[in-house]
N, C-alpha and C positions, 0 to 999 in steps of 0.2 A: 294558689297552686305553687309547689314547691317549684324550684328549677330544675332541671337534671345537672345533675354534675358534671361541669366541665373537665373533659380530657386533658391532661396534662403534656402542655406542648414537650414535642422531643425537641433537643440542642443541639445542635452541634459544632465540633471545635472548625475552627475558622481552615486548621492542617488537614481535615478531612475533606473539607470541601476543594481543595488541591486537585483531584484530579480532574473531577468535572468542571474545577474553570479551564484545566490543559486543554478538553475536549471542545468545550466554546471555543477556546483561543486557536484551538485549529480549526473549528469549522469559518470563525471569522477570515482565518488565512485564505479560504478554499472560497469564501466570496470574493473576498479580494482581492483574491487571483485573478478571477472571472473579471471583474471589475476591469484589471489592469492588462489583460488579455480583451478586451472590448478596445479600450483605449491606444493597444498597439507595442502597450511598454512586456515586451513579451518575454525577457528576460527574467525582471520583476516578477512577472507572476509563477512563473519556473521557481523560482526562489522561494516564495512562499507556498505552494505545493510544498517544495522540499524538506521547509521547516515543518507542514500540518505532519507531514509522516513523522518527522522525529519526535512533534508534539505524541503523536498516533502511540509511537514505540516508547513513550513515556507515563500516559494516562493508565493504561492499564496495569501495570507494573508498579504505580507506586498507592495505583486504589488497595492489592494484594497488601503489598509491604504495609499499607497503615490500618489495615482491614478495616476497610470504607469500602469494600464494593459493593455494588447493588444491582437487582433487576436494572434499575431507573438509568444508572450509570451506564451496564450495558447495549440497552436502547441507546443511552446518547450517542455511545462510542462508534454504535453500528450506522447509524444515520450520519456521522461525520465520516466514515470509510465512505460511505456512497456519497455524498458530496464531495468530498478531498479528491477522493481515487478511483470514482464512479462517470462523475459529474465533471467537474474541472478541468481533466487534462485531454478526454478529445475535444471540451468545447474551446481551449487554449487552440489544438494543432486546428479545430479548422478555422477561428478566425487569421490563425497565423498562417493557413498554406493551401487553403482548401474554400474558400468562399467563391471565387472564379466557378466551383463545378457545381456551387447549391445543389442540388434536390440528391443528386448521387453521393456527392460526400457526405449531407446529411444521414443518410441511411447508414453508411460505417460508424457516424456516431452516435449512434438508437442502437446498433447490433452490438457497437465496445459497451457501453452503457447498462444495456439490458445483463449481458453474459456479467457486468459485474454485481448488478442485484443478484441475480443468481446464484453467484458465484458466495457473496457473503449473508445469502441466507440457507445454502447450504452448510457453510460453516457454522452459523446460528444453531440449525437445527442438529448437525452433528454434533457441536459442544455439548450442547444438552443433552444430549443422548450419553453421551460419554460423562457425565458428571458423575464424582464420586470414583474414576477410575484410577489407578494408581499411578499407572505410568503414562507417559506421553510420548504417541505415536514420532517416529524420527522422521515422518515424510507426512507431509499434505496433500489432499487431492487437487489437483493442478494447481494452478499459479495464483501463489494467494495475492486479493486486492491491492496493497501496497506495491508488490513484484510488478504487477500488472501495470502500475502507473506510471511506475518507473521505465518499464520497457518501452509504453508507447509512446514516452517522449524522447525514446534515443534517438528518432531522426531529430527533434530540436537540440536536444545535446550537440551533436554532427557536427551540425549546421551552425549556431553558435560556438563554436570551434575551431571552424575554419569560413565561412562568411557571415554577413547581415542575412543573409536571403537561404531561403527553402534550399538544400543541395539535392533534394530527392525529387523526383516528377508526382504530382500530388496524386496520382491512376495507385503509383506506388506507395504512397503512406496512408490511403484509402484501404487498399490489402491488405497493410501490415497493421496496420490498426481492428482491423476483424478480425486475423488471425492472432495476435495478442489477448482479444474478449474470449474466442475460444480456447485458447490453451489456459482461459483462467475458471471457465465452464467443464473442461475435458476429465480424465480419470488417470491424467497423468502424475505419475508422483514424483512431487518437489521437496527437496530437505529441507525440513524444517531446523534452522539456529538455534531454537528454543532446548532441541535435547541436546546442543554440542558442549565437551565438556574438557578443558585443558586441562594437561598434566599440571604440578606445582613446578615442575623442572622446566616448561616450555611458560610458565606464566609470564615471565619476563619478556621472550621474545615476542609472545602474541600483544603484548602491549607495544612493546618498540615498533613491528607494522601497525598497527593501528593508529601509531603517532604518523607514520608516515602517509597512511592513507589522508588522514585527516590533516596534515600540512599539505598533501598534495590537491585536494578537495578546495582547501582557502585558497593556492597558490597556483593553479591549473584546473578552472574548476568544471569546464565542459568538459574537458578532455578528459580527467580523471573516473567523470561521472560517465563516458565513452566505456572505457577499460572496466569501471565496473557492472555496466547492464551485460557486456558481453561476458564478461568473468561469469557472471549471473546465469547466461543463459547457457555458457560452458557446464555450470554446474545442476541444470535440471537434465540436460544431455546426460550426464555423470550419473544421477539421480534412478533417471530413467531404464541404463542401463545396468546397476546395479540390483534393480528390483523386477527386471525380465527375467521371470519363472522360467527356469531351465524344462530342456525337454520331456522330462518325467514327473515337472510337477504339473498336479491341476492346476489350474488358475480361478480364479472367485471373482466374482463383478463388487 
């Protein structure tokens, strides 16, 4: 009997596999977080949260630029948002502030948790939906997963700012943590970065702040990261009220 012909393995360049190892190397940050949030060093693990998002805001941008991206890839990416910025950071705030109330705290962090599956497979399924369209919408529906994870550790920000210990009363970072899952579940619309677009005449400026953000980030770095959750949350306010249909329009769900 003859054999059947073997299929002819595909290669690929060692450049293209580039982003999906970013997407490991963030998911790896996002155990090791947890890891180092188990162990106490609660700082540390803030830190690497922070890197898995920039990892986050790097893997899919450079799959695009080297046209490497894939189904496969975007499964990965999406399972590392729900680890990174699903998973991680309320299991951070309650070993850091919240084990004293067990079973009640535990529930704020199933209800942040859940609203962020939610949250990033609604995006899932609207991407798709939208594939092949030309332009990109300048607002998201509510608070996308990375926003989200960054908000609900502004009481650790805080608090690493100005002491070692929790400044908020844990009743309080319980609420604010649920209502952060919700605004990231909700129908509010947030600006999306993705369409913002600088003059050639302001190029210069918008880089000289950005130096400064990013010296001030190494060189103040609770505190900077203080300034900008609320900058942040200034700007879905903004957001929100630029896209409240005046009184003669319909409105659309």
């Amino acid at each position: 009997m003859t054999r059947p012909p073997r299929k002819p393995r595909k290669e690929f360049a060692i450049v293209q596999l580039l982003p999906n190892m970013l997407t490991v190397a963030a998911i790896c940050a996002g155990v090791t977080a947890i890891r180092f949030g188990v162990d106490g060093n609660y700082e540390r693990a803030v830190l690497l949260i922070l890197f898995a998002a920039v990892l986050d805001g790097l893997d899919g941008r450079l799959a695009r630029a080297l046209g490497s991206d894939s189904e496969m890839g975007a499964e990965l990416d999406s399972l590392a948002d729900f680890l990174n910025f699903g998973v991680a950071p309320p299991l951070l705030i309650y070993f850091w502030a919240l084990q004293d109330m067990r079973s009640a705290a535990w529930i704020s962090v199933l209800v942040f948790t859940v609203c962020c599956v939610v949250r990033l497979a609604r995006f899932n399924a609207t991407s798709k939906a939208d594939e092949g369209a030309s332009k990109l919408s300048e607002f998201f529906t509510g608070v996308p997963a990375p926003a989200g994870a960054m908000l609900v550790m502004l009481p650790m920000f805080a608090s690493f700012a100005v002491a070692d210990t929790p400044i908020f009363p844990g009743p309080v970072i319980m609420i604010y943590m649920m209502a952060i899952g919700l605004l990231m579940i909700s129908r509010i619309p947030t600006w999306s970065f993705k369409t913002t677009r600088v003059s050639r005449e302001n190029v210069k400026f918008f880089l000289v702040g950005f130096v400064a953000v990013v010296a001030a980030v190494f060189t103040f770095a609770w505190t900077t990261l203080v300034i900008l959750c609320l900058a942040y949350v200034g700007v879905v306010i903004w957001g929100l009220l630029m896209r409240r249909p005046k009184p003669d329009e319909p409105t659309s769900e």
